[in-house]
N, C-alpha and C positions, 0 to 999 in steps of 0.2 A: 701375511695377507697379500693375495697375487694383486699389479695392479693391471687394472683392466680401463681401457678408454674406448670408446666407437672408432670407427673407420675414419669418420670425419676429423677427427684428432688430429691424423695423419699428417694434413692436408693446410689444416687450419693451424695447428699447435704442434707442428715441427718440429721445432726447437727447444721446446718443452721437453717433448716426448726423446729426443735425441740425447740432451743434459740428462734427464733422470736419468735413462739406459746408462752413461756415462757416468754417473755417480755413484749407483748401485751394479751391484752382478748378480741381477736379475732381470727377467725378459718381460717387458709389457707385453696384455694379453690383447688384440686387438678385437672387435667384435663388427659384424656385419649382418644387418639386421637384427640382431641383438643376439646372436649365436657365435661362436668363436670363431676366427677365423684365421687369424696369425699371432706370432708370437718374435716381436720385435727388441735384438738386443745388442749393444757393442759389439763390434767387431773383435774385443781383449774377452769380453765373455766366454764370445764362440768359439774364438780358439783355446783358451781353457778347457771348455765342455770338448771340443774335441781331442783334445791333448789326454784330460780323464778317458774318453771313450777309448782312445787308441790305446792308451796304458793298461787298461783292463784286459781288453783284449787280447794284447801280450801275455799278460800274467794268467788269462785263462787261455791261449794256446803254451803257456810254458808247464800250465798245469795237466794236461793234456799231453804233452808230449812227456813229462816225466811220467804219466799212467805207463802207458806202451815203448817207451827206449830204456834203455841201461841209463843210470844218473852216468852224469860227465864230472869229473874231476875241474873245481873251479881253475887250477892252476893250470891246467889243458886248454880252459876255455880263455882264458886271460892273454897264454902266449899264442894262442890263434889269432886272438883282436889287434894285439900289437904286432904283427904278423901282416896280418890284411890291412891294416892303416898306416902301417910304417912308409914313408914315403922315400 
């Protein structure tokens, strides 16, 4: 169940609203006029949810790019990396 609080929350109950976000990894829904309006969450959240977003999208350009190239040999792609990072 999403939790949802008014805009005034924000404002008033702060530290509330800041502790839950911080205790859970999920995003309070915030409402304004009684319609949604933001969606307020940790900072360790967002950057999870980004961290997934970014990971997907890898995996669907890696999926993509094996449609249309030749597969590469892992062991090619291994001594390329230690290659490029070796310092």
């Amino acid at each position: 169940m999403p939790t949802i609080r008014p805009s005034a929350d924000l404002r008033n109950k702060y530290n509330e609203i800041s502790n839950f976000c911080h205790d859970h990894t999920e995003p309070v829904f915030i409402t304004k006029n009684g319609q949604g309006d933001l969606a307020v969450m940790s900072i360790e959240t967002y950057e999870a949810l980004i961290g997934k977003a970014d990971l997907y999208q890898k995996i669907e350009d890696g999926i993509q790019d094996r449609e249309i190239n030749e597969p590469i040999i892992m062991d090619k792609v291994f001594k390329e990396l230690r290659q490029k990072h070796a310092l």
